[in-house]
C-alpha positions, 0 to 999 in steps of 0.5 A: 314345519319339521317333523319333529314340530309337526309331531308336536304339534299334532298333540299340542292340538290335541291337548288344545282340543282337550282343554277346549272341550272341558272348558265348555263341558265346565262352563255348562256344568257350572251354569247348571249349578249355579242356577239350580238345574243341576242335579244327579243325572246331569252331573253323572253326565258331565263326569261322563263327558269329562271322562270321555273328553279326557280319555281320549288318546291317541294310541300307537302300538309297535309292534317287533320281535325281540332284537329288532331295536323297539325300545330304542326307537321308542326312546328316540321317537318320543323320548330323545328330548329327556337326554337319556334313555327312557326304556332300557334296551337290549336283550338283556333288559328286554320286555317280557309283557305288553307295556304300555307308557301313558301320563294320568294326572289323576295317578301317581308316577310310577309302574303298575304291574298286572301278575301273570295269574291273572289269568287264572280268573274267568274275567274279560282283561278289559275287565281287569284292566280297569280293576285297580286292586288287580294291579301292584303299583311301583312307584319311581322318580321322574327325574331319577334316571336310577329310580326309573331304571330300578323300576323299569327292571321289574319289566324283564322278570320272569318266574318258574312255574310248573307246565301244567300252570303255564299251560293253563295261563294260555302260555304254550311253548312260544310264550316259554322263555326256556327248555322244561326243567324237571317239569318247570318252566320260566315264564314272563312273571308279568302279563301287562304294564302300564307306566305312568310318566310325565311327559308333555307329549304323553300328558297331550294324549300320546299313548305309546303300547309297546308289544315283545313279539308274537308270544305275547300277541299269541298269549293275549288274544283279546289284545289282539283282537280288540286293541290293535284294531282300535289303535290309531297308528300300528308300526311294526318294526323290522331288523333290516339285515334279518329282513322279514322273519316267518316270526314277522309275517306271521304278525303282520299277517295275523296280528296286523293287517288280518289279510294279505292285501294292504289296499283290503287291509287300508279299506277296513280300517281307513282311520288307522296308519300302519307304517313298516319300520325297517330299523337298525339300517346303521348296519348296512353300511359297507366300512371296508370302501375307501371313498365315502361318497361311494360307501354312502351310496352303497348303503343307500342302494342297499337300504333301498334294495332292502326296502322294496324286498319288505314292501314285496313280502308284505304287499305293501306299498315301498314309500310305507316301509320306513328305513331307519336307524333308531340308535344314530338318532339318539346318538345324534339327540344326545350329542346334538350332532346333526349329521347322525340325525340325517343318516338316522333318517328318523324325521321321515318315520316322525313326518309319517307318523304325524301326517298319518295321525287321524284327527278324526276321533276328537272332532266326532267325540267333540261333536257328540258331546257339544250335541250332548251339552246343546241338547241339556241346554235346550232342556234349560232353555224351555225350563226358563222360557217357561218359567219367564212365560209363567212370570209374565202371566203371573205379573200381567194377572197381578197387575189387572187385579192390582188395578181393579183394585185400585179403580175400586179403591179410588171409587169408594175413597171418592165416594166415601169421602164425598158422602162424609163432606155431605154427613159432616155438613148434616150433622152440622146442621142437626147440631144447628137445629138441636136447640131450635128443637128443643125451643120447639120441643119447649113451646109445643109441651107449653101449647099441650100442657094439661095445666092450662086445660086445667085452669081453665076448666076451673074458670068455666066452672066458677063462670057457671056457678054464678050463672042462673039462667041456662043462655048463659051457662051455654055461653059460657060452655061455648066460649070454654070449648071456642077457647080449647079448639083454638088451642088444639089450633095453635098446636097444629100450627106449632106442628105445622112449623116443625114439620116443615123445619125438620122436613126440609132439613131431612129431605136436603141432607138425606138426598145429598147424603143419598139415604133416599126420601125422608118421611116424617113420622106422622102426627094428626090432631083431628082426633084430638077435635073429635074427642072435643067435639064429642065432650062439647056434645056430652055437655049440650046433652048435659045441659039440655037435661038439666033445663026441662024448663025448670031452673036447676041449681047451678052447683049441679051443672058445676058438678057435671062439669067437673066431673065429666066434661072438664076431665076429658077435656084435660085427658085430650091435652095430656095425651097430645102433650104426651105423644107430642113429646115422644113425635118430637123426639122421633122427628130428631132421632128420625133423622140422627139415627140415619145419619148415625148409621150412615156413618157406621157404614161409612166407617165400614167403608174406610175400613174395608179400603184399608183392608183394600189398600193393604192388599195393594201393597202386598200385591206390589210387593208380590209385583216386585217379588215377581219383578225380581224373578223375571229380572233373575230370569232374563240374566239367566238367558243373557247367560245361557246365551253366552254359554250357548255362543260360547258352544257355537264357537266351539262347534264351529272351529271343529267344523272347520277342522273337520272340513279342512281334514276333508279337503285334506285327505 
C-alpha cells in the first residue's frame, strides 16, 4: 500500500467506523420509538452517543516556531490534492494564534475566530471553546481560492494595545510581536481559529491543530496542559539548517514530551505518536558539485548527519526524526512530477504517520456505546418478556373461563332444552286432557247438583204424605236416604276417576320434568256420609216421636220433613257441588301452575345463557385482542432479535479490529 493510500485509508476506516456505529445507534433509536420505549432519557441518550460517535477525531498537532515551513507541510501533507496551497505560507502570512482546520457538517464553511480579550473572562477556554456567542464567524468559499485566502489573512492580524492589557491577557514579552512604543505594544488580535472545510479527509475525522511556536503554547497554558496530552499524533517541525534552537528544545521539553527521556515520555503516553520533523532539507544540498551523483550523495550524508544530531539533542530515537522537504512535495503535487516527490521524502512522514495513528480510541468508544446500546436493549428485552409473560397468562385465564363458561353454557343449553321437550310434551297433554276435564268437571257438578237432592226430596215427601201407617213412611225414609248414599257413592267413584287420570298425569310429567312428586289436593266425602247418617238419624228420631203408638196426620211428618231432614240433605250436595267445583279446578291448575312456572324459570334459564353466551363472545373478542397483542409481541422480538444480531456483528468486527491491533503491536 502507498503511504499516501495508507493515510487515506486509516480515515476511510474511520468515517467507516463512524457510520457503522451511528448506523447501529439509529437502528436501536428508531426500534425504541417505533415501539413506544422511547422516551426523554433514552433520546438524550442517544444524542449523546451520536454526539460522542461523531466527535470523535483524530487530532494531529504541529508544532514549530515560525520559518520552520509548518504551513507548508500541512499543505503538502493533507492538502496536495486541492492543487493550491491551502494555508498561506511565509513570514509574511504566518499564524499569529493556535489554528485549528477541522470539517462539521452541522456548521457552515468558513472561519471562526475567538478575540484575544477573551482572556479578560474568568472562564476555562474549554468553557469558551464550546460558547458559540464568544466567537466571530467569517464565512468563505471552498471552491474560491481568493474568498479563502481573503478569509485566511484575518489569521496574521494583530492589534495595538496598551502593556498593562497584554500583560494582563497573560501576553508577556515572548508573546509581543514588537519593541513597546509609547507604552503600546502589538499583540496577535486573535487567541484561537477554528477553520471549517470540506474536505474528505477532514470530513472522515482528521483534525489538524496547527501551533505558531512557543509564545503561543506559553500564552495557553491550558492548551498546553490539556490538549497536546490528549492529541493522537504530535510532530514537532524542525528547520534542518538551523537544526535544534534553545526555542525548540524548550517546546519539546516542556510542551512535548514533559521529560527528558523519550522511552519515560513513550510509557506515559503509549497512544500518542510523536514524530520529529526536520523540514526544508531542500536546503542542504550542496549546487556548486559537478557531478550529481555525487552532490546526491553529499546531501544525503549531510541530511543523515543532521538527523542523528536532532535525535542526540532530543533523546530520541534517529528513525523517529523524520528529513523532509515539504515545499519539493508540493511542487512535486503541483506538477505531478514524481522525482520531487522522492527527493521530498514526504511519503516517509505520510507512512509514519499513518502506521503510527492509534486505532485504539474508536474501538474502546464503539465498545463503550455498543455496552450502552445492549444494555437499553436488554431493559426492552425484560419489558417484552414481561409483557408476552403477561399476555400468556392473561390468554391462558381467559381461555379457562371461556371454557368453563362453555361447558356451563352447554350444560344448561342441554339441560334446558331437554326439560322444554318434556314441558312441551306436558302442556301437550294438559291441552289434551283440558276438555276430559271439563266432561269430568260437567259430570261431577251433575252427580253434586243440589237440584237432583232436591226433586227427590220432594218425592219422599209426597210418598209420605200418602202414607198412613209408620212402616211405611219409615220405608219410604230409607229408600230417600238408600238412594242419597248411592249418590254420595257414585260422586266418590267420579272422584276416584279423576284423581287416578289426573295423578297419573302429574306424576309422569312431573318426574320427567324433574318438579319432584305430585300430590293432589285431597278431597274426602266421609263427611258428606256422616252428615247423612246424622239426618238419617234426625229423621228415625223424628219418627219414633211421632208414632207413640198413636197414629199421627202424615202432614206432620211431611212437614218435619221438609223443613228439617230434606234441607239438610240438599245443604250436603250444595256443599259437595261447591267444593267439587273449586277440587276440580285445583286439580287443573295443581299441575298448569307448575308447569307454567316451570316455564318462566326455563325462560329464565334461556336468558341467563345468552347473557352467557354473550359474555363468550366478548371473552373471544378480549382472546383475539390479547391474541393480536401477543402477535404484536413476538414481531417485536423477531425485531430486536435482528437489531440485537445487528449489534453482535457489529461488536464483533471491532473485536476482531481490536485483536488484530494487538497482534500488531
Amino acid at each position: 500500500m502507498q503511504p499516501k493510500h495508507a493515510m487515506t485509508a486509516r480515515f476511510a476506516n474511520l468515517q467507516s467506523w463512524r457510520y457503522g456505529i451511528t448506523t447501529q445507534i439509529n437502528r436501536v433509536a428508531d426500534f425504541l420509538r417505533i415501539h413506544g420505549y422511547s422516551n426523554g432519557e433514552t433520546e438524550a441518550t442517544f444524542e449523546q452517543l451520536t454526539k460522542a460517535a461523531n466527535r470523535l477525531r483524530i487530532n494531529i498537532i504541529l508544532i514549530a516556531e515560525s520559518g520552520r515551513g509548518k504551513s507548508e507541510l500541512i499543505n503538502a501533507l493533507f492538502f496536495s490534492d486541492t492543487g493550491r496551497r491551502f494555508l498561506p505560507s511565509g513570514t509574511k502570512h504566518a499564524t499569529r494564534c493556535v489554528t485549528e482546520i477541522r470539517f462539521d457538517r452541522e456548521r457552515r464553511t468558513g472561519l471562526r475566530l475567538l478575540p484575544i480579550e477573551s482572556r479578560e473572562a474568568p472562564r476555562r477556554f474549554a468553557d469558551i471553546y464550546e460558547d458559540d456567542s464568544a466567537w466571530q464567524e467569517v464565512p468563505f468559499d471552498a471552491d474560491i481560492s481568493d474568498s479563502i485566502n481573503s478569509a485566511f489573512a484575518l489569521l496574521a492580524e494583530t492589534q495595538r494595545t496598551t502593556i498593562a492589557d497584554a500583560v494582563s491577557w497573560g501576553l508577556h514579552s515572548d508573546a509581543i510581536l514588537n519593541v513597546p512604543t509609547a507604552g503600546y505594544v502589538d499583540v496577535p488580535r486573535w487567541r484561537y481559529a477554528v477553520i471549517n472545510y470540506p474536505h474528505p479527509i477532514l470530513d472522515a475525522g482528521l483534525v489538524v491543530i496547527d501551533t505558531p511556536g512557543l509564545s503561543a503554547l506559553t500564552a495557553e497554558p491550558e492548551f498546553s496542559r490539556d490538549n497536546i496530552p490528549m492529541a493522537d499524533a504530535v510532530i514537532m517541525v524542525l528547520d534542518a539548517k538551523e537544526g535544534v534552537t534553545q526555542a525548540d528544545l524548550t517546546i519539546w521539553k516542556d510542551k512535548v514530551g514533559g521529560v527528558r527521556n523519550f522511552g519515560q515520555r513513550k510509557e506515559n503516553a503509549p497512544t500518542q505518536a510523536r514524530i520529529v520533523v526536520l523540514n526544508k532539507i531542500d536546503l542542504l544540498r550542496i549546487n556548486n558539485l559537478i557531478d550529481s551523483k555525487e552532490a546526491d550523495r553529499a546531501w544525503l550524508k549531510e541530511v543523515d548527519r543532521r538527523v542523528h544530531e536532532v535525535a542526540e539533542l532530543l533523546q530520541v530515537e534517529p528513525i523517529t526524526v523524520i528529513p523532509v522537504s515539504a515545499q519539493l512535495a508540493l511542487e512535486g503535487a503541483f506538477t505531478n512530477n514524481q522525482d520531487l516527490q522522492l527527493k521530498s521524502r514526504l511519503y516517509w512522514l505520510e507512512r509514519a504517520v499513518a502506521s503510527s495513528l492509534p486505532e485504539g480510541q474508536e474501538i474502546a468508544l464503539g465498545q463503550d456505546i455498543l455496552n450502552t446500546l445492549s444494555h437499553t436493549l436488554e431493559s426492552v428485552q425484560s419489558a417484552l418478556d414481561h409483557a408476552r409473560f403477561e399476555a400468556l397468562e392473561r390468554l391462558r385465564t381467559l381461555g379457562d373461563v371461556r371454557k368453563k363458561n362453555q361447558t356451563i353454557s352447554d350444560a344448561l343449553a342441554r339441560e334446558t332444552g331437554d326439560k322444554r321437550q318434556s314441558l312441551a310434551a306436558a302442556l301437550d297433554d294438559l291441552r289434551a286432557i283440558k276438555p276430559i276435564h271439563g266432561k269430568l268437571a260437567a259430570e261431577l257438578a251433575s252427580l253434586t247438583n243440589p237440584s237432583i237432592a232436591k226433586q227427590d226430596a220432594i218425592e219422599t215427601s209426597n210418598r209420605i204424605g200418602r202414607k198412613l201407617q209408620i212402616a211405611k213412611i219409615h220405608d219410604a225414609l230409607a229408600d230417600y236416604f238408600s238412594r242419597t248414599r248411592a249418590q254420595l257413592a257414585a260422586i266418590d267413584a267420579k272422584l276416584d276417576e279423576i284423581r287416578t287420570l289426573f295423578g297419573n298425569l302429574g306424576e309422569k310429567h312431573f318426574r320427567l320434568i324433574g318438579l319432584g312428586y305430585h300430590e293432589l289436593h285431597p278431597f274426602a266425602t266421609n263427611r258428606f256420609q256422616i252428615e247423612i247418617d246424622k239426618a238419617e238419624q234426625a229423621a228415625a228420631a223424628a219418627l219414633k216421636r211421632t208414632s207413640s203408638l198413636l197414629i199421627r196426620r202424615a202432614s206432620g211428618i211431611v212437614g218435619q220433613f221438609e223443613t228439617v231432614i230434606a234441607p239438610q240433605v240438599s245443604h250436603i250436595f250444595e256443599i259437595a257441588q261447591r267444593e267439587s267445583a273449586t277440587w276440580m279446578h285445583g286439580i287443573f291448575l295443581g299441575i298448569e301452575r307448575p308447569l307454567a312456572e316451570l316455564n318462566k324459570h326455563l325462560n329464565g334459564r334461556a336468558a341467563k345463557i345468552e347473557v352467557i353466551r354473550a359474555a363468550e363472545l366478548d371473552l373471544a373478542q378480549k382472546i383475539a385482542d390479547f391474541q393480536a397483542n401477543l402477535d404484536v409481541i413476538k414481531a417485536k422480538h423477531a425485531q430486536l432479535g435482528a437489531v440485537r444480531e445487528s449489534l453482535e456483528r457489529f461488536g464483533n468486527v471491532l473485536r476482531s479490529s481490536g485483536q488484530a491491533m494487538k497482534h500488531s503491536g
